[in-house]
N, C-alpha and C positions, 0 to 999 in steps of 0.2 A: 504494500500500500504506500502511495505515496504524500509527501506530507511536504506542506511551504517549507522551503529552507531557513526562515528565520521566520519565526511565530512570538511577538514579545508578550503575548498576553498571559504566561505563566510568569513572571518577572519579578512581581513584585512578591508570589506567594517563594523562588527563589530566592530571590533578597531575605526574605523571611528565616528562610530555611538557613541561610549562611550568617544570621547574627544569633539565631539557636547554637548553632554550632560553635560561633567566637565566644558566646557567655560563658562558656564553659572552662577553656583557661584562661579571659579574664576574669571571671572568680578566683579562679585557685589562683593567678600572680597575686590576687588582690588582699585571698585569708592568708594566703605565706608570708606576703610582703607590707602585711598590712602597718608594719613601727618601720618601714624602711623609710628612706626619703624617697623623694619621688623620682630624683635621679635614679635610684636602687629599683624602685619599680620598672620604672622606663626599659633598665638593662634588663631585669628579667620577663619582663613584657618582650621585647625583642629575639633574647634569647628561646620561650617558647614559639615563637611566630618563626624563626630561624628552623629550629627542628620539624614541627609542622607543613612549613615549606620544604624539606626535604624528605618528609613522610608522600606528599602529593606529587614532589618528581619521582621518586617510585610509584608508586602506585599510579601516576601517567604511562610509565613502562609497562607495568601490569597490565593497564589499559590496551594499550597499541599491542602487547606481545599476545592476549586473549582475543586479539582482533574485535574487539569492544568498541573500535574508535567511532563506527556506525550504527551502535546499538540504537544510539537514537539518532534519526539522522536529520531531525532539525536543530535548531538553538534560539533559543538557552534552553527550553524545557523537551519534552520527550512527545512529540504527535499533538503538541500545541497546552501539553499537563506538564504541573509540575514534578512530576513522580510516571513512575511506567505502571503503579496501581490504576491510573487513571486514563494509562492510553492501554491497556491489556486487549482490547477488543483490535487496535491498531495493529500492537505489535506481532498477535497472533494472524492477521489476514496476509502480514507482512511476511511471516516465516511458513504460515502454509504452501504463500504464492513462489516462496524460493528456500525452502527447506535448510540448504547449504549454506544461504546468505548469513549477511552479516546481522541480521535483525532475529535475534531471542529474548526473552525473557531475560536470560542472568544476561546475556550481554550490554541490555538495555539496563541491567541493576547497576554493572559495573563501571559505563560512564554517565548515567548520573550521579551515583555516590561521586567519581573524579570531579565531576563539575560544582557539588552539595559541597569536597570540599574544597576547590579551588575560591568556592564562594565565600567559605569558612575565613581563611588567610586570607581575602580580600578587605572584609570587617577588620580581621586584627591591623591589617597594614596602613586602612586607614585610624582605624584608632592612635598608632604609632605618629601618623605623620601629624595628625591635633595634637600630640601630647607633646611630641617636639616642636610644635611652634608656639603653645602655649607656655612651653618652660622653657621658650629661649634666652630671657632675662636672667645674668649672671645670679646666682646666691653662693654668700658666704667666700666671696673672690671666688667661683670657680665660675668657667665659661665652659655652659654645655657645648655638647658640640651641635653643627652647622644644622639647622632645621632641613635644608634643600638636601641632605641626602636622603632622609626620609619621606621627603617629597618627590624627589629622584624614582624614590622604591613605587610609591605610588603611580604614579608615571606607567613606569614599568610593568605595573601587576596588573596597569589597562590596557596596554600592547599585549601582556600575554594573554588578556581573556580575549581581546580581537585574533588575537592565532588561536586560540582554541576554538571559534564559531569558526572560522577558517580553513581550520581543520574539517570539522564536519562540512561547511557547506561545499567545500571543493574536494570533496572523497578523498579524503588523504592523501593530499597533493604532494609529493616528497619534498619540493623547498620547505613549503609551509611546515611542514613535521617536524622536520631539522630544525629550522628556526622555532618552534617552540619548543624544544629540547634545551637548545641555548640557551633560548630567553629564559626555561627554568634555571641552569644553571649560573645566569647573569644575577638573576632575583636572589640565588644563596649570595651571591658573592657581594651585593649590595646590605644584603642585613648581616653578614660577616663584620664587614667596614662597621657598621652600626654597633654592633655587641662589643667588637674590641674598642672601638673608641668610646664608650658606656663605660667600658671597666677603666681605662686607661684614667678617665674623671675621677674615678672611685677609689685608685690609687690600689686596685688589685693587682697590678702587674707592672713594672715599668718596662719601659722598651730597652733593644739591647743595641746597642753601638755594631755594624759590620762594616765591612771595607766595603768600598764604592765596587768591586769587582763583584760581590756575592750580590750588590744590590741588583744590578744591571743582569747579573744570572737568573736570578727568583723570576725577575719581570719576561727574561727570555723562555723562561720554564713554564709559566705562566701562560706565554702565548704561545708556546708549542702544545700545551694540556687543552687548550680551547680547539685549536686546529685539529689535535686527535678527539674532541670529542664531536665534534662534526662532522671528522670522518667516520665516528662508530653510530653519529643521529642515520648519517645515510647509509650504514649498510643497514642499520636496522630496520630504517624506513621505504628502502625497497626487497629489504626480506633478501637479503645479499647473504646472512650467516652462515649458509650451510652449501654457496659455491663452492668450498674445499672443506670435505669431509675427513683430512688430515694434517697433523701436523708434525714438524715443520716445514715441510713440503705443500702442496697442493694440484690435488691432481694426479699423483705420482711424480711432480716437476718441481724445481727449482724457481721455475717460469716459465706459467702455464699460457694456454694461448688465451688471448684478452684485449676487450677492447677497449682502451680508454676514452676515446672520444665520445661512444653511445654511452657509458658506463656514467661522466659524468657531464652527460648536457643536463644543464641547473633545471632547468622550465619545462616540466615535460607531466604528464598525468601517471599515476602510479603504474606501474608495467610495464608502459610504452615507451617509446623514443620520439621525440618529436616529429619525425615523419611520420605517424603513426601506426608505423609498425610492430609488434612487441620487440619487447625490449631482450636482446639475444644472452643466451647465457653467456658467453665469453663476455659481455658488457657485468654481468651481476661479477662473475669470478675480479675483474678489473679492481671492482667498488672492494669487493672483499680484501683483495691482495694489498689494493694501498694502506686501506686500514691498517694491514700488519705489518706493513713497512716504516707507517709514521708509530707504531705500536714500539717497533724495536727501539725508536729513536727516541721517542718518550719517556718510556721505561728507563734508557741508560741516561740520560738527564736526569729524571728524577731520582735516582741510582745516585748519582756522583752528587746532587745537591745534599742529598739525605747524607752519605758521609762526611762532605766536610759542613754538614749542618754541627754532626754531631762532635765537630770538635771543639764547639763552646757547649760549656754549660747550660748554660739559660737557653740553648735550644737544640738539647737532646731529645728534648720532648715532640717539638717538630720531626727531626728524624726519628724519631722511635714510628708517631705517624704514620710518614711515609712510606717505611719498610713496612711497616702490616700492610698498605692499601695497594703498595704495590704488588705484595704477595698476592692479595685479595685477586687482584684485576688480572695478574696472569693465571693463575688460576680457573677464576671462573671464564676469562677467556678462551683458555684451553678446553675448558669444559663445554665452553658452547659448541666447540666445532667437533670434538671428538665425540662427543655426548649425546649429541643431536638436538643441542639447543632447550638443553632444561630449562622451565621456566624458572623456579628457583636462581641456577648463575646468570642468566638473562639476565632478570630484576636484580640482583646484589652487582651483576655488572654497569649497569646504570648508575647505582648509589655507588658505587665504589668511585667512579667517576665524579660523582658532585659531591663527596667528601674530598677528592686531591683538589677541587677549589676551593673547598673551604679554609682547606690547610695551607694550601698557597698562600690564598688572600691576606688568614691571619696574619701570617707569616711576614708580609709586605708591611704590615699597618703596624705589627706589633715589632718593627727592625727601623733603624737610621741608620744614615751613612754619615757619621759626623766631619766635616769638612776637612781638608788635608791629611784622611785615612788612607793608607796607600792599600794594596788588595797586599 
């Protein structure tokens, strides 16, 4: 059955549904934190909106990898309701008429809950960006920090609900997918900034002096971690995982045949190639294989950062970090391709992913380079 791609008349009872959602830890910041100062609160306000935001880019992965991303295939609400109890008449005509398709019952559960709680974090983040402009006035000589990064965040968490209707309404367009993969990963990395600069006021942690060398490394690490995670939005997003069934080869090859031109034209409909013809395997093997070539490169960067991280004190803890995530991520990498794509490493491959930003980011905000340091 088919249904308007954008229907806004469940809206409001969604709006609804996602400040149910945010009362819930702002009560608990509020009975925890209730003798703290309001800076104290703000940080842990942030801090859970931080976690939670990295609860819903998993469970975005969840989403896409249970092929859920159509369950409902209008927006915001599900067959013009704000819940799939109330389009069930819908979504059963829909799965009678294409059994195989993407429209069932649990898949229509599973992105709306993703959207219930995308709505969730929406409420928290604007909550955050009122609380930072109402406590932008110094107390007690401290100057909170800058209100516009949490306005930033806000910003931001309205581009990604525009690539989330985006997603749906242009059938999992594989730009669009990847960019809203990013853009979750962009939104950790903005209330990262947020939380250390909250504690930093608080006087939980000072920052540590590094040579201008390690600075200008973290940042190069940094933007090679984004580039492989773009290259892992798109194999996921045209279902590239399982072009080489081994490793460390594929194919039986060292280097298998491939196409990269079809493999990565940007602007194309999911399958296809923009001539519209499907999209050939040697093009998916391509998307796969770069993947693990910027995979090795990443890795032994983040490799060498994590040890000479660890040769200050005050950030052993960052490499300690590292070395777990990077175990994590080769791992369940390895796992995806030999394993046949468990959902389990699937999903903890994603999160593994938006924790090396997290720890990046800290990393950047919580380090100086203090002027005439030589590397």
């Amino acid at each position: 059955m088919s249904a308007p791609l954008y229907d806004f008349s469940p809206l409001v009872r969604m709006l609804v549904m996602g400040v149910l959602l945010a009362s819930g830890p702002l009560l608990m910041v509020y009975l925890r934190h209730r003798r703290s100062t309001p800076l104290g609160r703000l940080h842990a306000l942030t801090l859970v909106t931080l976690f939670l935001t990295f609860d819903l880019v998993m469970f975005g992965a969840f989403t896409r990898l249970t092929d859920s991303g159509l369950g409902c295939p209008d927006w915001p609400g599900c067959y013009g309701n704000a819940s799939p109890l109330g389009a069930s008449e819908a979504i059963d005509a829909a799965q009678q008429a294409m059994p195989t398709g993407p429209v069932t019952p649990g898949k229509a559960w599973v992105e709306m809950v993703h959207r219930y709680l995308a709505m969730g974090v929406g409420v928290l983040i604007i909550v955050l960006a009122a609380a930072a402009w109402l406590g932008r006035k110094p107390m007690d000589d401290r100057h909170p920090i800058n209100p516009w990064w949490a306005t930033t965040t806000l910003v931001w968490v309205c581009i990604q609900g525009a690539f989330g209707a985006w997603t749906v309404t242009m059938k999992l367009f594989p730009a669009i997918v990847t960019l809203h993969l990013l853009g979750g990963y962009i939104l950790l990395a903005l209330l990262t900034v947020q939380a250390v600069l909250l504690a930093r006021q608080q006087d939980l942690f000072a920052t540590t002096a590094v040579s201008a060398f390690l600075r200008k490394a973290i940042y190069m690490v940094l933007a090679l971690l984004i580039l492989q995670a773009l290259s892992g939005a798109w194999v996921s997003t045209n279902y590239a995982v399982l072009a080489c069934t081994d490793f460390p080869n594929c194919q039986g090859s060292w280097w298998p045949q491939m196409d990269f031109g079809r493999g990565f034209e940007i602007w194309r409909p999911l399958g296809y190639s923009q001539d519209g013809s499907h999209i050939s395997f040697q093009a998916l093997t391509a998307i796969h294989y770069m993947h693990r070539l910027l995979a090795a490169l990443t890795l032994a960067s983040l490799a060498a950062l994590a040890w000479h991280l660890s040769k200050k004190q005050a950030l052993r803890g960052h490499a300690r970090a590292l070395g777990f995530l990077l175990t994590l991520q080769l791992a369940t990498g390895m796992s995806n391709v030999v394993l046949d794509w468990p959902m389990v490493a699937a999903v903890l491959h994603t999160g593994g992913a938006g924790a090396l930003v997290v720890v990046i980011v800290r990393l950047l905000v919580a380090t100086h380079s203090p002027s005439g340091l030589r590397a």
